[in-house]
N, C-alpha and C positions, 0 to 999 in steps of 0.2 A: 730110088731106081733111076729115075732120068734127074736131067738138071734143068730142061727150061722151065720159062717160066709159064705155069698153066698145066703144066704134065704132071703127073701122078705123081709125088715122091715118097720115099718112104715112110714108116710111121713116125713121129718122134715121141720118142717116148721120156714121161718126164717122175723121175722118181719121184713116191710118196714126200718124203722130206722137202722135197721140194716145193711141192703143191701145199704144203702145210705152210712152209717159214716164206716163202715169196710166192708164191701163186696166189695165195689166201689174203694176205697183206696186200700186194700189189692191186688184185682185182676190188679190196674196201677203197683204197685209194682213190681209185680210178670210176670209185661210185661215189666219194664224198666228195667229189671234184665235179661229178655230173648234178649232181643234187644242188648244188653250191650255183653254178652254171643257171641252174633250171629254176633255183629260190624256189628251193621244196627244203620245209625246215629238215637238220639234222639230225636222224633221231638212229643211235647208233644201234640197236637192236636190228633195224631195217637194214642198215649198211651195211653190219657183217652178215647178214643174210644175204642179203645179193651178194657181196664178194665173194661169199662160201659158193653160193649156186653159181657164178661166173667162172671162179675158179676150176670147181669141179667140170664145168659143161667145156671146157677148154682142155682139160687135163685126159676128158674120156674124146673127145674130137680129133686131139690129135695123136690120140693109139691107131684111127683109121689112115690109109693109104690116102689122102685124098691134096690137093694141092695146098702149097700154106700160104697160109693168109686166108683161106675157108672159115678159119675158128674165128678170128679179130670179126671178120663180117658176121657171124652168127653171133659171139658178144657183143657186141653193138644193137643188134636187134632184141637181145635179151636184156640189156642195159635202157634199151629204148622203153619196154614194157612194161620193166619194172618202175620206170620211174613215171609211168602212166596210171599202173594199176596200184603200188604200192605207195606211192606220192603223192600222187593223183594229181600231177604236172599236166600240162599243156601241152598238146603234140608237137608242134613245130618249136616251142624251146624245148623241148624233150629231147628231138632228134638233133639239136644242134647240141645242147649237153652231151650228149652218149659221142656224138662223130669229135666232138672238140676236148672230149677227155681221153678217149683212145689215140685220139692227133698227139695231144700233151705226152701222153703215156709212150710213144714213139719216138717222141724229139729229146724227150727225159733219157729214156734208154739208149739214143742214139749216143747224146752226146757223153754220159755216162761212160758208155762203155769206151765209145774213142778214147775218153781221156785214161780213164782207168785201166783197160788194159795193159798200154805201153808202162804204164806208171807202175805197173805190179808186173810187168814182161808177163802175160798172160797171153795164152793163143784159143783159140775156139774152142778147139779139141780138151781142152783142161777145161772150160765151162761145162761140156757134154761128160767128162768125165769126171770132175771131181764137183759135188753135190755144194760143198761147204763153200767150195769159191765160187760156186753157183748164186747161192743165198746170198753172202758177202756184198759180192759185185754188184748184183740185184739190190742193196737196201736204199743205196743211196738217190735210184729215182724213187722210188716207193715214198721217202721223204720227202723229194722235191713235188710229188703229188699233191702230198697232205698240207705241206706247206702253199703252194700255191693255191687249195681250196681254202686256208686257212686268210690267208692274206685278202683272196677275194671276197672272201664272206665280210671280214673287216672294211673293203672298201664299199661295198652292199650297203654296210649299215651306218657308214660316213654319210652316203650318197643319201640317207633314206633323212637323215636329220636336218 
């Protein structure tokens, strides 16, 4: 509806496919990255549980009219608890995992899609409308997640010897 920022805007809505092959993906990501952060062992059953639950709680938030970037702040709080109550982490590495893996998850996509876009002549509007270049575009932070949790976990257990 409006365009500043803070004012209602319209719904976005994100097709089922979508929320399946990148939403679901992205959000485990973006929890084995927090976990890894937080030195809460890895235990993937948990992981794609949050992701599935982060996924979805993003996917139904932003059917509502409400300002974006409302969902990122509610995943982060929900990122936050999980890795309190399902990990049973420590609050303040908690809350610096959950803010420093949605940071990650931001700067991954940011640069991501600058580079990719132009690289494939892609415009916005072809994201919002074509699902498959949706996921596509999308896989390659989703990687640099998992790899980045991966790498860190590696240097964890360098540090730990």
């Amino acid at each position: 509806m409006f365009g500043k920022f803070g004012e209602v805007v319209r719904s976005i809505k994100i097709p089922f496919i979508v929320l399946l092959f990148q939403g679901i993906p992205e959000q485990t990501a973006v929890a084995t990255l927090a976990f890894v952060i937080a030195k809460i062992p890895l235990k993937w059953n948990k992981l794609l549980l949050i992701g599935v639950i982060l996924a979805v709680c993003a996917y139904v938030v932003r059917l509502f009219p409400i300002p974006f970037g409302i969902h990122i702040i509610l995943l982060i709080i929900l990122l936050l608890i999980a890795l309190i109550k399902l990990g049973n982490g420590d609050f303040s590495l908690s809350l610096l995992a959950s803010l420093l893996s949605f940071l990650a998850l931001v700067i991954f996509e940011f640069v991501c899609l600058s580079l990719l876009m132009p690289v494939f002549g892609l415009t916005s509007e072809s994201l919002f409308t074509d699902s498959f270049i949706r996921i596509a575009i999308a896989e390659p932070q989703v990687l640099l997640l998992f790899i980045t949790a991966f790498l860190l976990k590696k240097f964890y257990n360098k540090e730990v010897e």
